[in-house]
N, C-alpha and C positions, 0 to 999 in steps of 0.2 A: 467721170469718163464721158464726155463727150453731152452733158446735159443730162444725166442721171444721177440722183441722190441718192446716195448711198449713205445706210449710218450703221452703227450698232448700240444696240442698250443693255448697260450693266445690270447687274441683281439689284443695286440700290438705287435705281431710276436714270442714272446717269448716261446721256446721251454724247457719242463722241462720234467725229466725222470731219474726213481732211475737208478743208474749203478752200485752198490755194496752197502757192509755193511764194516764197520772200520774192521773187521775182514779179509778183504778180501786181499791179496798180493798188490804189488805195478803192480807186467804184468797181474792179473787177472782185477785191476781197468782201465790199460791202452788196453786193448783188449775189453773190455764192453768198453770204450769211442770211441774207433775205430769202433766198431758194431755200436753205435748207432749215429756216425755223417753218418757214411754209410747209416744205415736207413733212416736217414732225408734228404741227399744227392739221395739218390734210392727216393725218395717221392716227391721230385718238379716236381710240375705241366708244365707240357710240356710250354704251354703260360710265365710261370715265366721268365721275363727279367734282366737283373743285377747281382749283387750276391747276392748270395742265402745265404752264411751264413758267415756273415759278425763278430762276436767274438761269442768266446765260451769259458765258466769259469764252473770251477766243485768248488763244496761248500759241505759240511757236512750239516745237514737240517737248520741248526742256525749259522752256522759259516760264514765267511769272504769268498767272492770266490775269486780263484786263477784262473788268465788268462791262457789261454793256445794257443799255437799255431797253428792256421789256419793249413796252409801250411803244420807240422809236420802230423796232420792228413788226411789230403787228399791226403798226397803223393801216395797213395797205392789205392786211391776212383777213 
């Protein structure tokens, strides 16, 4: 909404959070995923030992999700 990330997290770690609409470009979807591992990345709890985020897959609300690359993303976090 307008530059704020917004998420929620399940009982079993799982982090979910809109990042666009099909309408949306391919760098507009990949800059809202870069914001919003940033925000989950900026939101660990100081105590949190290990890694912190261990995969991450983007899906359409019904569809199939598609892995994605750790590392590609936090290069810049």
């Amino acid at each position: 909404k307008g530059g704020a990330v917004e998420f929620r997290v399940e009982k079993a770690g799982i982090v979910q959070a809109g990042i666009g609409k099909a309408r949306f470009s391919e760098e507009q979807i990949a800059g809202n995923v870069k914001a919003f591992v940033d925000a989950v990345l900026k939101a660990k709890p100081q105590g949190a030992k290990g890694t912190f985020v261990k995969k991450v897959s983007i899906s359409s609300t019904m569809g199939p999700g598609l892995k994605l690359d750790i590392a590609s993303l936090t290069a810049t976090a």
